[in-house]
Every structure is written in structure tokens, then in C-alpha cells.
Phi, psi and omega in degrees: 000062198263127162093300194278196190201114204243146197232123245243119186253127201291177169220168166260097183013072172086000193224155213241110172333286189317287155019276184318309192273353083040235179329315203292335185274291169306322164326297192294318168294309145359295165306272194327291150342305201267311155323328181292310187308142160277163181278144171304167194244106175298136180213157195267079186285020167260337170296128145336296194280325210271317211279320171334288184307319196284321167303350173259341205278332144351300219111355196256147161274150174202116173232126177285127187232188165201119186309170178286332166279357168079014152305109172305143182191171188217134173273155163192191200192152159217111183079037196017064190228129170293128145233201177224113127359054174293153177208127215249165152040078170252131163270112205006072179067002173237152179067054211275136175316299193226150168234163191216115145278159184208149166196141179225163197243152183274151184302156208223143170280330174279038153256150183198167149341293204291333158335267188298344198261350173282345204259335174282333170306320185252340144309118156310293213278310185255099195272159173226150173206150139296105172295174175288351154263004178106006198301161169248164195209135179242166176206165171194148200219150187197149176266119183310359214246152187034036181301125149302141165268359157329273181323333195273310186293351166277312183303309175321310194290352169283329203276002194243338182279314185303325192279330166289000167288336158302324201257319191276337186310307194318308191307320202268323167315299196317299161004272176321312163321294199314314189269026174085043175228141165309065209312174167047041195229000000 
């Protein structure tokens, strides 16, 4: 050891001060990172009007509409597909509880049961059913009550990522119809 000079660092049952100023400098940087982050931004997913805008502010059309019973709903479209903005437990069009995207493709002869219950088996988020003229139909229900325009803007992009997932399902069912095989079984 000619020349250095070696210093003994106290320790605490095993931990080195340097350990310690160590840890304490990533504790802070850490801290400092998470404070840095934004806090999400609330937003009044019971309003209509609120949810419109934030769906154009999006990137999306959104045109605010009213059923003939004055129940609110926005039309808008993705992957060039129409869908819809449904609003559940509304108080004269306001303060609405729940929201359902909704779309539905005019009937097809190969929708069936077995179709859909193929595309719900491997979907979570984005459900299908055959309606009563035969139409096939997706939904997704997400709640309106404490709402983020994070969380809304996650939901959309789930429900806009899951409907082109719908548009490849179809490409791969059809097929199987054509050549005389029984799709979705």
C-alpha cells in the first residue's frame, strides 16, 4: 500500500455510511421522479358534453346526440367504423353513471352463438352478442363516476385497439364460412 492511504469507513451492523449515501441519493432520486410525474387530470365523465369534447380533444368525431326519450349518446368512429358513446342512469341527460361504447355490423348468415362466444372467450375487455334482427354487436362498459382523462383515453384506445382486433377476427372466420365449414366451433 505504498502511497495510498486507506480509510476505514465506519459501519452500522454490516452497512458502510457510503451504502448508506448510496441508498439515500436513489431514495431521492426516486422520490424526485415520482413528484416529476403528473398527478392524472379529473375529468366529469357524467356529463355528456364534457365526454364529447374530450373525445374530440382526443383525435375522434364526436357528435352529442338525444334519443326521441332525450337519453344522450355520440356518435363517432374508428379504423373506419362507426360507433357509439351510450350513457346509463342519467339524470335529465346529466350525471350520468356509466358509459357502454357500442357497434354493431348488419347481419351476416354466418353470425351465430358460436361466433361470438369464440370472440368472448379470448376477449376480456370488448364483448359480442347477436342482437334480435341478427346484427352482431360489441360493447364495452366502463363507469363515469371518478374519472381521469387518462383512464377514459385508456379505455377508448382499448376499445378502438380491441375493434380492429374484430375487423381481423371477421377476416379470419370468414374464410372458414366460405369454404363450407361452420365458423367459431
Amino acid at each position: 500500500m505504498d502511497g495510498v492511504c486507506a480509510v476505514a469507513m465506519p459501519q452500522f451492523k454490516g452497512i458502510t455510511v457510503r451504502n448508506m449515501i448510496w441508498f439515500a441519493a436513489a431514495l431521492a432520486a426516486v422520490t424526485t421522479s415520482a413528484q416529476a410525474q403528473k398527478a392524472p387530470t379529473p375529468v366529469d365523465l357524467t356529463d355528456p358534453a364534457t365526454v364529447a369534447k374530450l373525445v374530440q380533444d382526443l383525435g375522434y368525431k364526436a357528435e352529442l346526440k338525444a334519443r326521441d326519450n332525450g337519453e344522450p349518446y355520440i356518435n363517432s368512429a374508428a379504423n373506419g367504423s362507426n360507433f357509439s358513446i351510450e350513457f346509463y342512469g342519467c339524470e335529465k341527460a346529466v350525471k350520468c353513471t356509466s358509459i357502454q361504447f357500442f357497434a354493431w355490423y348488419k347481419k351476416e348468415p354466418w353470425y351465430n352463438a358460436a361466433l361470438t362466444d369464440k370472440w368472448n372467450a379470448k376477449k376480456r375487455f370488448v364483448k359480442a352478442a347477436i342482437d334480435k334482427d341478427g346484427d352482431f354487436s360489441t360493447y364495452m362498459d366502463i363507469t363515469a363516476l371518478g374519472g381521469t382523462r387518462e383512464s377514459f383515453a385508456d379505455s377508448l384506445d382499448w376499445w378502438t385497439v380491441l375493434s380492429s382486433d374484430l375487423f381481423e377476427f371477421f377476416e379470419e372466420e370468414e374464410p372458414a364460412r366460405a369454404k363450407g365449414a361452420t365458423p367459431a366451433k
